[in-house]
LUMZA-172126 format. One record per residue: x, y, z of N, C-alpha, C in turn; residue in one letter. Coordinates in steps of 0.001 Angstrom, whole numbers, plus 500000, padded with zeros to 6 digits. Layout:
! LUMZA-172126
XYZXYZXYZA;...
This chain:
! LUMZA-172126
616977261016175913616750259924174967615317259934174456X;614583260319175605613039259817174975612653261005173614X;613680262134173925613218263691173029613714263009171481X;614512262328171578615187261846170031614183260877170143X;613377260078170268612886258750170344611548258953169577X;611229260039170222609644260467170258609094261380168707X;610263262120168072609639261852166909609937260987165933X;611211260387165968611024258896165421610054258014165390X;609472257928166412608250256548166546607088257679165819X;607005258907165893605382259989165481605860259651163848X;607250259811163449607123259276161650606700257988161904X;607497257108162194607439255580162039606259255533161751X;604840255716162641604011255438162691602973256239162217X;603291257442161464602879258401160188603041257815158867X;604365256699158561604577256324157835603849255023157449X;603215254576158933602721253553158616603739251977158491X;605079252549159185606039251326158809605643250179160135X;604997250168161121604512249356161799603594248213160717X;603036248476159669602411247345158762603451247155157967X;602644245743157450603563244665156464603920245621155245X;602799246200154503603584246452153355603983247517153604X;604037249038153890604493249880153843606391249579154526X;606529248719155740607621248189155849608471247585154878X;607675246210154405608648245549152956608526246355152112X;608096247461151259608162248063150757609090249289150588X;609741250027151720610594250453152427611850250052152534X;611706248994152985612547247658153208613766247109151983X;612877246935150914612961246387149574613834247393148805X;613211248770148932613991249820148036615612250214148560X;615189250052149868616554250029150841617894248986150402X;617412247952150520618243247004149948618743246391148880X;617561247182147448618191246973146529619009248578145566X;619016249444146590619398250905146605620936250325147099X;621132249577148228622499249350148506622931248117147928X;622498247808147410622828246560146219623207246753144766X;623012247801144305623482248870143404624926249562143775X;624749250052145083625626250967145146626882249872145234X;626684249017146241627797247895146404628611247472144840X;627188247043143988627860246596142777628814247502142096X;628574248569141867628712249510141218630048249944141556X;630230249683142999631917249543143386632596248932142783X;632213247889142671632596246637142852633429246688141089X;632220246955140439632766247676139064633385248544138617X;633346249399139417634584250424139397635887250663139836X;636232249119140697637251248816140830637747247243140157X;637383246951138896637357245955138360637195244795138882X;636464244617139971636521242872140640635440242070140090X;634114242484138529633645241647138860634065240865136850X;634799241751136655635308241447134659636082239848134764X;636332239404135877636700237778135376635287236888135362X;634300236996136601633474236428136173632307237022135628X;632297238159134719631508238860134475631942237972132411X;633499238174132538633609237417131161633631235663130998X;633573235354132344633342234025132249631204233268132289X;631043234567132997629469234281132654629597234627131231X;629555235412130039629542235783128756629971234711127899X;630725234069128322631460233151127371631038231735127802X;630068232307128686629831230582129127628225230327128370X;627736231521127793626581231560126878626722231448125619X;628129230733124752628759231390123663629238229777123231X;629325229359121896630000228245121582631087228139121371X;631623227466122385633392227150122753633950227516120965X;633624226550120280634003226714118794634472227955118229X;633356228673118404632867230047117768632149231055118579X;632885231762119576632764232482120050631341233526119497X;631370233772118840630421235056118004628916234457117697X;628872232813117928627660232102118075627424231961119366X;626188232574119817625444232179121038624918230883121134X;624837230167122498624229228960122431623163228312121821X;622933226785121307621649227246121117621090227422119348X;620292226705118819619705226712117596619313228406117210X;619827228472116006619549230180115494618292230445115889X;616831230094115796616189230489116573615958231234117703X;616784230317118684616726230795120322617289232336119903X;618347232532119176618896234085119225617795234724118561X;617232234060117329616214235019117227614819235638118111X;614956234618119129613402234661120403614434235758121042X;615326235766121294615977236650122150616336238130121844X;615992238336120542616370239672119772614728240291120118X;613583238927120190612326239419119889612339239975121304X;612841238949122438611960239476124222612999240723124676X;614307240854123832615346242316124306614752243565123830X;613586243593123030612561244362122413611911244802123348X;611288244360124057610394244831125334610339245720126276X;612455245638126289612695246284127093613455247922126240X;612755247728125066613192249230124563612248250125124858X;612537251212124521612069252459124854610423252703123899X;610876252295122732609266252155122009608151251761122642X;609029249804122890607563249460123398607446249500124902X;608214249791125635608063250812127065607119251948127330X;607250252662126185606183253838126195605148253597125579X;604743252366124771603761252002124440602761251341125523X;603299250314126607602811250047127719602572250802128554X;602787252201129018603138252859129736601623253846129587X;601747254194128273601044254765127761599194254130127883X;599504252518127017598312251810127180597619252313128686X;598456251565129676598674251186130901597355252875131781X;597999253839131099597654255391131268595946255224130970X;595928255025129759594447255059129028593583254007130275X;594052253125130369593150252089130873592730252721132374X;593438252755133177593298253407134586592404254565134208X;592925255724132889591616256819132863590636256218132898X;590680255150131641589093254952131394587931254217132723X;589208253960133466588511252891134544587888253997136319X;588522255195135268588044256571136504589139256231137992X;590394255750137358591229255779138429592251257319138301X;591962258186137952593070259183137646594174259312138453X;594108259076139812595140259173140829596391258392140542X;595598257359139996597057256029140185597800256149138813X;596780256405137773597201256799136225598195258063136384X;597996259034136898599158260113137691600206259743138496X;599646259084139086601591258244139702602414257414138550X;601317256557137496602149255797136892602406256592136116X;602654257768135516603170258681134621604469259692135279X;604718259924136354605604260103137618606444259012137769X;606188258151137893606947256991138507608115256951136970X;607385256309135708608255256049134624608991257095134257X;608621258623133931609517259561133546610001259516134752X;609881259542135875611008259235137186612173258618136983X;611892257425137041612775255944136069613715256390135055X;613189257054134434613502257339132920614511258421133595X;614804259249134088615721260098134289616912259382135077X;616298258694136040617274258099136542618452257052136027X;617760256683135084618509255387133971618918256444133475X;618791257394132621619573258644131483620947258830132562X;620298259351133530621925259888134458622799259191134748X;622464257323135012623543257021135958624089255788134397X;623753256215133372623913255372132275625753256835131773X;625390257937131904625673259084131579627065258979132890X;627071258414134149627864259107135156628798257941135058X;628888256669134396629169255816134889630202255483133288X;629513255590132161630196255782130913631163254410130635X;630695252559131137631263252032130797631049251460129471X;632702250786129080632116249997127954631223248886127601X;630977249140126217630767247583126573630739246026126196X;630829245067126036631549243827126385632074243888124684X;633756243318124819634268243254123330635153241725123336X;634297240804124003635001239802123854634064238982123052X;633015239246122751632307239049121418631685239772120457X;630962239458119416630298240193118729629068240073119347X;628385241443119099627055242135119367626247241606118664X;624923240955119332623760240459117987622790241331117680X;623012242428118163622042243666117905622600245047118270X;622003245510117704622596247129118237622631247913119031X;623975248365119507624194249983120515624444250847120079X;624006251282121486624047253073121409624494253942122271X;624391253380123444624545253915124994625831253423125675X;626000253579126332627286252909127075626631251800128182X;626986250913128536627068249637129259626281249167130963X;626719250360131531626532250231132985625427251501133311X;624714251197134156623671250062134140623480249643133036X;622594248213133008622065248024131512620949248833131368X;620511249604130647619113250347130538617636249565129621X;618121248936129522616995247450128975616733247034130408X;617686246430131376616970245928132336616448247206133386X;617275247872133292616983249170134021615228249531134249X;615173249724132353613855250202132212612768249362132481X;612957248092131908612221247432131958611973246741133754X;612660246991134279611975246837135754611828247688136342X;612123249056135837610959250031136215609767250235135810X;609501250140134746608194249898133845607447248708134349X;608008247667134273607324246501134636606657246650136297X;607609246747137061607093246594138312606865247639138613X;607159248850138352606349249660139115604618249404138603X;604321249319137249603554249131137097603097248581137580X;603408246903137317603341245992138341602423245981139607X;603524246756140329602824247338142117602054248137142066X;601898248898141160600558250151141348599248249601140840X;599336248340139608598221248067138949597962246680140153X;598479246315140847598332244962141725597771246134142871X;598134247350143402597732247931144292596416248182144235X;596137248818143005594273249174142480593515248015141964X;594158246552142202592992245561141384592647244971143267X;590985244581142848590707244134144144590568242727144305X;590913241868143158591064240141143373592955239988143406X;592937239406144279594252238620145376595400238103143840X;594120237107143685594661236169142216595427236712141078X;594246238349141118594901239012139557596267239767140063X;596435240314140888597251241182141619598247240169141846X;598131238939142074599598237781142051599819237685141035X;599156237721140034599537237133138455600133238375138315X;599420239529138208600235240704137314601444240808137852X;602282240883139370603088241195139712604304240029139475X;603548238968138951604708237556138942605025238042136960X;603915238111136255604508238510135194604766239592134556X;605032240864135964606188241848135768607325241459135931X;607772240271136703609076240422137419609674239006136143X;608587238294135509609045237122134731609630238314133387X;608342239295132827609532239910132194610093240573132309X;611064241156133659611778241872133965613169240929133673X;613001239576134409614086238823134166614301238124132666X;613512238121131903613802237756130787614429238722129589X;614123239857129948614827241052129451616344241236129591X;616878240941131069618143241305131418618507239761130826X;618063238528131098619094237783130577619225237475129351X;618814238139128275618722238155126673619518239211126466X;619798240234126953621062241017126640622150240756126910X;622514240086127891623769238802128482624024237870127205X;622915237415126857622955236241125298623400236473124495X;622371237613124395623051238597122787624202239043123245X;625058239425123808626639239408124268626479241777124468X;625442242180124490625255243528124675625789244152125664X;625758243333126497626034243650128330626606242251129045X;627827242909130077628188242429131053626901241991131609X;626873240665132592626301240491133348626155241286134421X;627045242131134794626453242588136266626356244257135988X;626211244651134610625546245519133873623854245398134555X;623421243896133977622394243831133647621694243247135454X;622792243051136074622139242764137710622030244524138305X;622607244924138212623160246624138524621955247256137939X;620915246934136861619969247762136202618298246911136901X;618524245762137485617515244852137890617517245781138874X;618778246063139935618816246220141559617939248193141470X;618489249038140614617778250049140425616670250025140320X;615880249415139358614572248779138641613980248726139930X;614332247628140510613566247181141963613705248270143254X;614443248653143325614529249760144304613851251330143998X;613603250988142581612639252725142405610941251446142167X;611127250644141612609554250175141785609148250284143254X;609867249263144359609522249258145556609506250694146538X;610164251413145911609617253315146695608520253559145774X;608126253506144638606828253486144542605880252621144753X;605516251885145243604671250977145516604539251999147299X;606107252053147699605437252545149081605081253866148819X;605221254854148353604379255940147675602876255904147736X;602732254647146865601292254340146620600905253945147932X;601050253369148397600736252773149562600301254063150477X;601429254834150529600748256260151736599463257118150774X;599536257626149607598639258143148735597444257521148634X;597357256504149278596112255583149089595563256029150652X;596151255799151403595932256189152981595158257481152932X;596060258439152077595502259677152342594004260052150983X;593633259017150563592605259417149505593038259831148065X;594145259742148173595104260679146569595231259539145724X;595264258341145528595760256997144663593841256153145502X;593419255552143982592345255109144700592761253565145420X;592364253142146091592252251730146526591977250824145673X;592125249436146111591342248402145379590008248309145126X;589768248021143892588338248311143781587335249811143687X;588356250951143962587948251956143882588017252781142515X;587086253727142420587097254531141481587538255981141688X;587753257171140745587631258129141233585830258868141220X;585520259710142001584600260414142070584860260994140809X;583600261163139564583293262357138337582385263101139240X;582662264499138820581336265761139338580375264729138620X;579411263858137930578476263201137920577933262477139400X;579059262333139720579100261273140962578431261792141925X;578644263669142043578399264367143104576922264687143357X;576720264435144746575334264515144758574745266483144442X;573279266698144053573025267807143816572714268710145063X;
């Protein structure tokens, strides 16, 4: 027993899963990795299309189905925040996000966050591709498709983008405060993304829970990524910079 035991506890504690975050972090991807997979059953054996069309129609005016709840406005705020989670302005943040960390002489972490999203980004392409559902025709669409349904890839992306970012830019800032704020308004627009494609009638609801649970389970393996890369000197710390050959003494 102790021969099986003994390199279990030499990772465990290589891994660093004896601390808080490298554990919840671990932890997190774990559970929303099988929170996916569960759903995803769950959808593929039709159990969740009664209340998947009763959430849809419960956003919709009894009257007139094809009107979303709600003063024309609200649909128009909702066409604006389902934007966010496109691919344009995804790679526009992504990108920003890139520049800023260079300029701030973090290159390490600016290299994970360029890893992490084309990471993301493949993973949403494939399981958008393996899964090939439709999608919702019990109303009209207030904006346009292209892709097929399951996952949603709006929420998909956008909580990969968001939070991973999120966790890597909360990982390298060294005030408590800013690092709570940034990570509360990754996850505010992570959720405002998925439930504006529910509105706009684009996606099943559990499309758009099925693309959150991915989202969160590849942010939270990167965050623990970062977390060991930081250990080992490769991702800078809070408050840290990278060394320029300027830096180096003569």
């Amino acid at each position: 027993m102790n021969t099986l035991l003994a390199p279990a506890t030499r990772l465990w504690l290589r891994l660093r899963l004896n601390e808080v975050g490298p554990l919840l972090s671990v932890s997190a991807s774990g559970f929303f990795a099988w929170a996916f997979i569960t759903l995803a059953d769950e959808v593929q054996e039709g159990e969740t299309h009664a209340l998947d069309s009763e959430l849809l129609l419960a956003l919709r005016d009894p009257q007139n189905p094809a009107n979303p709840l709600g003063p024309s406005w609200v649909e128009e705020a909702a066409r604006d925040i389902t934007g966010l989670g496109g691919y344009a302005i995804l790679s526009i943040i992504t990108l920003a996000t890139w520049v800023y960390l260079m300029m701030t002489r973090r290159q390490g972490a600016a290299l994970l966050v360029i890893v992490a999203i084309v990471g993301g980004t493949l993973i949403s392409t494939g399981l958008k591709m393996g899964f090939e559902r439709p999608r919702p025709d019990l109303v009209p669409h207030a904006t346009r498709i292209y892709t097929a349904s399951f996952p949603s890839g709006h929420a998909m992306m956008s909580a990969i983008t968001y939070l991973t970012l999120g966790a890597l830019l909360a990982r390298v800032e060294k005030s408590r405060r800013a690092s709570a704020f940034i990570m509360g308004l990754a996850i505010i627009m992570t959720l405002l993304v998925g439930v504006s494609r529910v509105y706009l009638g684009v996606h099943w609801p559990s499309d758009v829970v099925a693309g959150w649970s991915v989202g969160a389970a590849w942010a939270a393996l990167c965050w623990f990524v970062a977390l060991q890369l930081q250990r080992r000197g490769q991702v800078e710390k809070p408050g840290e910079t990278s060394r320029s050959s300027d830096d180096k003494p003569e």
